[in-house]
Backbone bond lengths (Angstrom), bond angles and torsions (degrees), N, CA, C in turn:
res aa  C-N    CA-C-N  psi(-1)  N-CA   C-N-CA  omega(-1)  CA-C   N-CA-C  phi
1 X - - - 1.446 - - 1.527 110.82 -
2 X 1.826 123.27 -38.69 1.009 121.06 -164.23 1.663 99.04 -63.13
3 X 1.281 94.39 -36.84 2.054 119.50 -151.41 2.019 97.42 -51.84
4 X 1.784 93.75 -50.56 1.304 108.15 177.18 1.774 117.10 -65.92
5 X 1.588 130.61 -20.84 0.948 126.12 -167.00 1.363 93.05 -85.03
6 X 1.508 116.63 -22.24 1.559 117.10 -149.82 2.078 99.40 -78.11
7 X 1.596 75.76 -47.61 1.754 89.29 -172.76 1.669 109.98 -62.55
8 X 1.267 114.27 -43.13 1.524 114.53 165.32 1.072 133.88 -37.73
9 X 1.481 107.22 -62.15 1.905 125.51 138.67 1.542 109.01 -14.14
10 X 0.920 102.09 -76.05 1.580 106.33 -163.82 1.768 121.32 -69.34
11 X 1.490 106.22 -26.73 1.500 125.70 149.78 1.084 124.58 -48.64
12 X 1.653 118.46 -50.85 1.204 124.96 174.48 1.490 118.12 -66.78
13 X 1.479 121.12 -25.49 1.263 121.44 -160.46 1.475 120.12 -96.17
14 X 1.533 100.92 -24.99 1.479 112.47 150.33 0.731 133.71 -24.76
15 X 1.967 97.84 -83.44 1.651 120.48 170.62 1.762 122.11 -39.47
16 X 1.055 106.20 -31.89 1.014 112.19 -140.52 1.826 98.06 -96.22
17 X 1.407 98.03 -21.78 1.732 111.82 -167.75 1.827 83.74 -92.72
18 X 1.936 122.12 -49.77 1.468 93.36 177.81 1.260 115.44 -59.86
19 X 1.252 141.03 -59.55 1.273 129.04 -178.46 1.916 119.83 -24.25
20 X 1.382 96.93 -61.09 1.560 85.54 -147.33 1.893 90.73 -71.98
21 X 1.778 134.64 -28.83 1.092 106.10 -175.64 1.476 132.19 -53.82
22 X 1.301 96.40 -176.28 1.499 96.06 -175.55 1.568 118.90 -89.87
23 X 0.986 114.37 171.78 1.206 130.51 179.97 1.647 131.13 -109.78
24 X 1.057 124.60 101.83 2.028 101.93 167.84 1.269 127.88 -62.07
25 X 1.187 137.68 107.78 0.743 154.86 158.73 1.728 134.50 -65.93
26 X 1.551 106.49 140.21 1.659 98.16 -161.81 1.508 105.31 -115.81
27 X 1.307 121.29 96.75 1.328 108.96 173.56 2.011 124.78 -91.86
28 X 1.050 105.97 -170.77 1.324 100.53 -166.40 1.552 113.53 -151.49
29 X 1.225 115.94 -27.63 1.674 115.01 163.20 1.382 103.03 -135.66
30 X 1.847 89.40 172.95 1.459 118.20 -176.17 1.405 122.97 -27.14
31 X 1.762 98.22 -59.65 0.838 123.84 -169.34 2.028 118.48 -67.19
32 X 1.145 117.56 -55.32 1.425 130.73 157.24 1.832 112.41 -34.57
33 X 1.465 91.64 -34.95 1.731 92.10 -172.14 1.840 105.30 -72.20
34 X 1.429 94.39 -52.45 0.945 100.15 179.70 1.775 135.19 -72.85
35 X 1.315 112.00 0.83 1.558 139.80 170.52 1.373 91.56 -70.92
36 X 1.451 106.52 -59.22 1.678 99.56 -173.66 1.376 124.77 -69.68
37 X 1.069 107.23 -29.02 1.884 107.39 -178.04 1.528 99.83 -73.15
38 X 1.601 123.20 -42.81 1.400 107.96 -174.71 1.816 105.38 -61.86
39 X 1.143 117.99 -18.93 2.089 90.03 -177.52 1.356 102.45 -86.90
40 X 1.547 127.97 20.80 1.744 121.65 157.21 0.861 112.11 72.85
41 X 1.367 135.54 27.60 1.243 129.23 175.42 1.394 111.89 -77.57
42 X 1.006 141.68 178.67 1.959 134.39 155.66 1.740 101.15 -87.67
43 X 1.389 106.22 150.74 1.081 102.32 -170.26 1.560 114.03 -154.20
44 X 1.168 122.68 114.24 1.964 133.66 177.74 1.407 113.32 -78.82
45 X 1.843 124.24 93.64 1.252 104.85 -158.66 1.761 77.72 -117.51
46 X 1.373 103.11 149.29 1.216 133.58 164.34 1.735 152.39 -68.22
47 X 0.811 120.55 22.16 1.426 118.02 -162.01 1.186 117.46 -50.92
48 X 1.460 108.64 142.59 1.864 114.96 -164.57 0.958 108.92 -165.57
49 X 1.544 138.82 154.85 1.727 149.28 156.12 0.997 84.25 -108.36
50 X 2.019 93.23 154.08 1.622 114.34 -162.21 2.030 79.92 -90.64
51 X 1.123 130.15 -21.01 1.346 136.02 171.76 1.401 113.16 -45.38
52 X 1.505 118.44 -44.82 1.444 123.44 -160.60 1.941 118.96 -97.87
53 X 1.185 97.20 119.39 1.738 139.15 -137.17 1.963 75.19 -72.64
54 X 1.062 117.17 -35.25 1.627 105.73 -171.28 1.184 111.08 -105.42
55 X 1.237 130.46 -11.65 1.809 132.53 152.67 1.611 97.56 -74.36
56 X 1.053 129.53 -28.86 1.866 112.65 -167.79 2.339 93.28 -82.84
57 X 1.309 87.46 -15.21 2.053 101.90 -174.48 1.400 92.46 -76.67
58 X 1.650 129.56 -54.52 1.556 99.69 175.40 1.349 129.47 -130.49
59 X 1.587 102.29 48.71 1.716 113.38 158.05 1.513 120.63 -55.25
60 X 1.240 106.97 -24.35 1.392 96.60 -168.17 1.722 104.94 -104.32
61 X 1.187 130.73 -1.67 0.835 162.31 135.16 1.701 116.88 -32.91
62 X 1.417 102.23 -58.96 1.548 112.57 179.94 1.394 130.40 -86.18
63 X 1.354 87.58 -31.12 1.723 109.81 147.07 1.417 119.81 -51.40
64 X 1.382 118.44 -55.96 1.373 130.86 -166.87 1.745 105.72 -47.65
65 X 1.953 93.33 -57.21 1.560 103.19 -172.82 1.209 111.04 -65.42
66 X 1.677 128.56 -18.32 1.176 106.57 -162.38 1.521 101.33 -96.47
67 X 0.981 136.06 -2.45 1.702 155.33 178.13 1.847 99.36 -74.75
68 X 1.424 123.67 -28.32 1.013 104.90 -166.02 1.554 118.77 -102.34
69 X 1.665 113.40 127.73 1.602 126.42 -154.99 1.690 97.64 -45.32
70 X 0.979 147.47 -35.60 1.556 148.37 178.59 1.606 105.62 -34.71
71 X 1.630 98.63 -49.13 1.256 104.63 -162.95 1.770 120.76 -107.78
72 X 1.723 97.00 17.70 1.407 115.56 173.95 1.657 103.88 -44.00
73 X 0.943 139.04 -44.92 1.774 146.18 -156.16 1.642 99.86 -70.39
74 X 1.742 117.01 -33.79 1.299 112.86 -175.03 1.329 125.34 -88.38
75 X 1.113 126.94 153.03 1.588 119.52 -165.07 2.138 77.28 -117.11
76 X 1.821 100.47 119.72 1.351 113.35 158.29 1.613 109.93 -91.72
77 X 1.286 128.16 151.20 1.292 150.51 -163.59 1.565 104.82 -155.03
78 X 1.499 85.07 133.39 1.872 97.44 173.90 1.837 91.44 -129.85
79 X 1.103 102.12 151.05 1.647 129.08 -173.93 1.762 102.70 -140.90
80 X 1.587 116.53 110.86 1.254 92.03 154.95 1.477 121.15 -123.54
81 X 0.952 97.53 146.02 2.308 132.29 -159.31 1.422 97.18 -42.29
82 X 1.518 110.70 -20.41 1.672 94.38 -157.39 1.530 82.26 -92.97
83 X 1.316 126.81 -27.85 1.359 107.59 -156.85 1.944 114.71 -112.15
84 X 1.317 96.37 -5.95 1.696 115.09 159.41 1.191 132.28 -111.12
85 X 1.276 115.18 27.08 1.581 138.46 154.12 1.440 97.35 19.56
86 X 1.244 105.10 -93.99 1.926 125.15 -173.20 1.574 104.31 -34.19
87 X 1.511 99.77 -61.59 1.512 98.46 -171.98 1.910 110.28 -54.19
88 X 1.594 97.11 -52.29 1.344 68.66 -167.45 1.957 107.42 -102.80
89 X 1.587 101.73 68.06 1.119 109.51 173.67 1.668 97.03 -117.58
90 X 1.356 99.18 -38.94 1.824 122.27 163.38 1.512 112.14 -32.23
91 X 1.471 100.05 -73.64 1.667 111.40 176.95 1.379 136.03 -68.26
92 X 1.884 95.75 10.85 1.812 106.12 -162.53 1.540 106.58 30.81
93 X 1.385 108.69 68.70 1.776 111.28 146.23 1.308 93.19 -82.94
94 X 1.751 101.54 138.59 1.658 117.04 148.90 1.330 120.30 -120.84
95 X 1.323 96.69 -16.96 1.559 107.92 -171.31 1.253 110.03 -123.23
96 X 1.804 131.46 141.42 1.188 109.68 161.75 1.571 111.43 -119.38
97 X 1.127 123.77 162.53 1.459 127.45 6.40 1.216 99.71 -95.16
98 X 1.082 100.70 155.62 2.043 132.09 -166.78 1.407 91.39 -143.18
99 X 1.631 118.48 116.97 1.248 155.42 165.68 1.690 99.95 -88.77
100 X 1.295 98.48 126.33 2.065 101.79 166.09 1.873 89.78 -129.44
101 X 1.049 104.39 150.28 1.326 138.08 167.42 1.394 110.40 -101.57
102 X 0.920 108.06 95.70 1.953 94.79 172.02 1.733 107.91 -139.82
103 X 1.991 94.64 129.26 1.530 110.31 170.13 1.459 115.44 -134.97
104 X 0.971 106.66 168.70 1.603 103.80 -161.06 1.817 103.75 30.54
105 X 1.208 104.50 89.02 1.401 111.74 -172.10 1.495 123.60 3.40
106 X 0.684 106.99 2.38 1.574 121.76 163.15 1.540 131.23 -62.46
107 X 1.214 129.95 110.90 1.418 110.97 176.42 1.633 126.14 -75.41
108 X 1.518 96.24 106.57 1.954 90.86 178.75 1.409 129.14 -62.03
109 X 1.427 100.24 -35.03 1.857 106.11 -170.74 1.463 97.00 -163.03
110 X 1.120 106.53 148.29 1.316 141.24 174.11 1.385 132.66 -117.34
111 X 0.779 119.41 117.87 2.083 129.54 -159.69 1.409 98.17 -121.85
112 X 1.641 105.70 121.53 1.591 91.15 -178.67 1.745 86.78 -142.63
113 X 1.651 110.73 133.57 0.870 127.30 -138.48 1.870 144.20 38.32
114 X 1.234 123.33 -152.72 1.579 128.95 -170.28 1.035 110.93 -152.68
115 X 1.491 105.23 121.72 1.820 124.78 179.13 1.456 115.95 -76.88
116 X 1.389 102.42 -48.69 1.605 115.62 -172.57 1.648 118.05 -131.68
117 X 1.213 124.38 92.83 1.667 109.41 -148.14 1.882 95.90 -92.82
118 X 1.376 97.87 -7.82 1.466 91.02 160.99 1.722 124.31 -71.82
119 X 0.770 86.09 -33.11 2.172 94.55 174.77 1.638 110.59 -119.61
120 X 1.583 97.33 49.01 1.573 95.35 168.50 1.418 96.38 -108.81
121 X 0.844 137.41 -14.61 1.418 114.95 148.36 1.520 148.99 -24.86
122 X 1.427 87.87 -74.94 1.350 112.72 144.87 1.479 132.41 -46.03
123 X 1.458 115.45 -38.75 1.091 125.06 163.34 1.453 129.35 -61.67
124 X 1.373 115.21 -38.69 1.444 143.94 167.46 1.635 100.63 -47.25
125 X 1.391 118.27 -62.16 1.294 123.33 -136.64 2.322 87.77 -85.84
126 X 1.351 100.23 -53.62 1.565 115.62 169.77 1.413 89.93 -29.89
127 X 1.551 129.64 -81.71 1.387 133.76 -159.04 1.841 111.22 -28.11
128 X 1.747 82.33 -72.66 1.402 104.88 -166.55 1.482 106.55 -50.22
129 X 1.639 143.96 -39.05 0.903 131.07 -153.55 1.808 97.32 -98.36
130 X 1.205 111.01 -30.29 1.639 110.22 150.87 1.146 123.85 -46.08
131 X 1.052 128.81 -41.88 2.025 133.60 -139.29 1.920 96.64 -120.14
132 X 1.284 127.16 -38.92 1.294 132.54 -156.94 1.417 107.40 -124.47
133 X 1.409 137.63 140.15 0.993 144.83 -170.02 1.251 92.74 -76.67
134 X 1.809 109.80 152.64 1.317 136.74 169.10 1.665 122.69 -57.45
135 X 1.286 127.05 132.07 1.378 100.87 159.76 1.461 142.20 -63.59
136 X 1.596 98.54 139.19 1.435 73.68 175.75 1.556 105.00 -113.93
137 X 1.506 109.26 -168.56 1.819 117.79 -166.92 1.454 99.22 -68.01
138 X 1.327 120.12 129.40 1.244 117.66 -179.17 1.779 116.34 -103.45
139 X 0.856 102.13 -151.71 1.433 94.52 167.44 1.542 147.24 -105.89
140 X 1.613 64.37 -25.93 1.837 72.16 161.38 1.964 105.99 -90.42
141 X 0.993 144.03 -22.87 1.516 123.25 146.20 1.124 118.55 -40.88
142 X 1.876 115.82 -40.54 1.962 94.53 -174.15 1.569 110.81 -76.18
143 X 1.753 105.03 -19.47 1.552 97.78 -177.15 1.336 105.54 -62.14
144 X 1.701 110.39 -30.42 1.763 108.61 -158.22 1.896 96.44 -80.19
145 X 0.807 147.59 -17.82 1.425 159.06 -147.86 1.545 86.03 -94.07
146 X 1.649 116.88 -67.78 1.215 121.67 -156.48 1.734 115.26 -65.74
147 X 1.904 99.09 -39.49 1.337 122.74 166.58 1.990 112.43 -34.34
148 X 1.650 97.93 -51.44 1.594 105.17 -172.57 0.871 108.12 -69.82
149 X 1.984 120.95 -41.51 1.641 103.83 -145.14 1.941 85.36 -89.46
150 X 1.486 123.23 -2.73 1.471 111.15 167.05 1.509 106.29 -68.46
151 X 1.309 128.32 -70.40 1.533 127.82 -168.68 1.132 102.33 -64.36
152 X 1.502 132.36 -4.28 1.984 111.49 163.54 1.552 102.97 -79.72
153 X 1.531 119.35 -19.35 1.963 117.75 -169.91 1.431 80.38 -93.17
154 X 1.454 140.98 -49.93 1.333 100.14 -176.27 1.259 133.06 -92.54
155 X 1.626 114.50 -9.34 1.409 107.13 147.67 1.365 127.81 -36.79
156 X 1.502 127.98 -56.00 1.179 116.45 -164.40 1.686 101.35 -96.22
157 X 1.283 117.20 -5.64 1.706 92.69 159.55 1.564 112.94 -86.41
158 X 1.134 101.89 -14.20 1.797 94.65 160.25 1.651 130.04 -62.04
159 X 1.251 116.17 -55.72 1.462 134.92 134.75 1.543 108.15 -18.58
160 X 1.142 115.22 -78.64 1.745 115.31 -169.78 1.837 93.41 -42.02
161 X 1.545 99.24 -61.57 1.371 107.66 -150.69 1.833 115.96 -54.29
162 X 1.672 96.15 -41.81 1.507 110.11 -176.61 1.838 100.83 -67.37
163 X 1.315 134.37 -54.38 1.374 131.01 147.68 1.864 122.48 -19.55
164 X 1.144 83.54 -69.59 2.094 73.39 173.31 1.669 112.65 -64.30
165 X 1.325 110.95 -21.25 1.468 94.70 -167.16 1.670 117.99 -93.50
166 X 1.653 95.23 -7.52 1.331 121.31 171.13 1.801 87.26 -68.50
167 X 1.393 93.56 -98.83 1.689 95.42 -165.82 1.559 111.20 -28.50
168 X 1.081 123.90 -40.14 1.850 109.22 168.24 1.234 125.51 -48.63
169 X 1.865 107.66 -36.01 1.632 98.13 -176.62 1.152 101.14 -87.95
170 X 1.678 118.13 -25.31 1.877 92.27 177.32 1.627 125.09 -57.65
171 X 1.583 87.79 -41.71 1.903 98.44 171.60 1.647 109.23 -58.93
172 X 0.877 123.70 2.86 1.905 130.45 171.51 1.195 99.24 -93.10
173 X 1.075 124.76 -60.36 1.753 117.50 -160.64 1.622 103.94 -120.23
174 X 1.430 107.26 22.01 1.649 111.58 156.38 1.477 102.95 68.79
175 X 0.981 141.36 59.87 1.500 127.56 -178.21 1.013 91.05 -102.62
């Protein structure tokens, strides 16, 4: 029973970690960009040509950060220049890649191009925790918190219970 509570646990926690991370996301007009900035989220948007030799150096990179649960709260965005003209005629891109920071719809910082694409990672993550507010506990963590510390009390009164009812039937047939 424990073996099964354990693996369930761990089923659940999967699911539950792909779901809530984040996602990159690819937008393409004005309008889409701006859908997203109005629900307030903080947000690392990207500008890039599939042409340009130092955006293709840290896609995978931007991917990486946006995969990681820390940074579940931020909505990442990729835009590329050749094919959202308007938009990023809007945002005066000239250069890519062009990093925007934006919270409280606001743009905090702006990164336009890459110094070191070996520690842009690192660089990425430095920014964001500078430039974008922290997460905080949301609600679905306190539901998930409350969810565990219930199935750890009834895990182990299950445990207690399957234990006494063992030792009762041995005390039945004397083992």
């Amino acid at each position: 029973m424990k073996k099964i509570s354990i693996l369930f646990l761990a089923t659940l926690a999967i699911c539950c970690a792909h779901t809530i991370r984040a996602k990159v996301e690819s937008i393409k007009t004005i309008s889409e960009f701006e859908e997203l900035k109005e629900k307030g989220c903080p947000m690392v948007v990207k500008f890039f040509t599939p042409w340009c030799q130092a955006c293709n150096m840290v896609a995978s990179s931007f991917h990486k950060v946006s995969d990681d649960p820390h940074f579940s709260h931020i909505k990442f965005v990729t835009v590329n220049a050749d094919h959202a003209v308007e938009l990023a005629d809007k945002k005066n891109i000239k250069e890519v890649p062009t990093f925007l920071f934006i919270a409280n719809n606001k743009v905090k910082s702006r990164t336009v191009g890459i110094k070191n694409p070996e520690k842009f990672e690192e660089f990425l993550i430095e920014r964001i925790n500078r430039k974008l507010p922290a997460k905080k506990k949301d609600h679905i963590e306190g539901v998930w918190d409350n969810i565990m510390g219930t199935f750890n009390k009834i895990s182990s009164w299950t445990w207690d219970l399957s234990s006494r009812m063992f030792s009762a039937i041995k005390g039945l047939f004397g083992l």
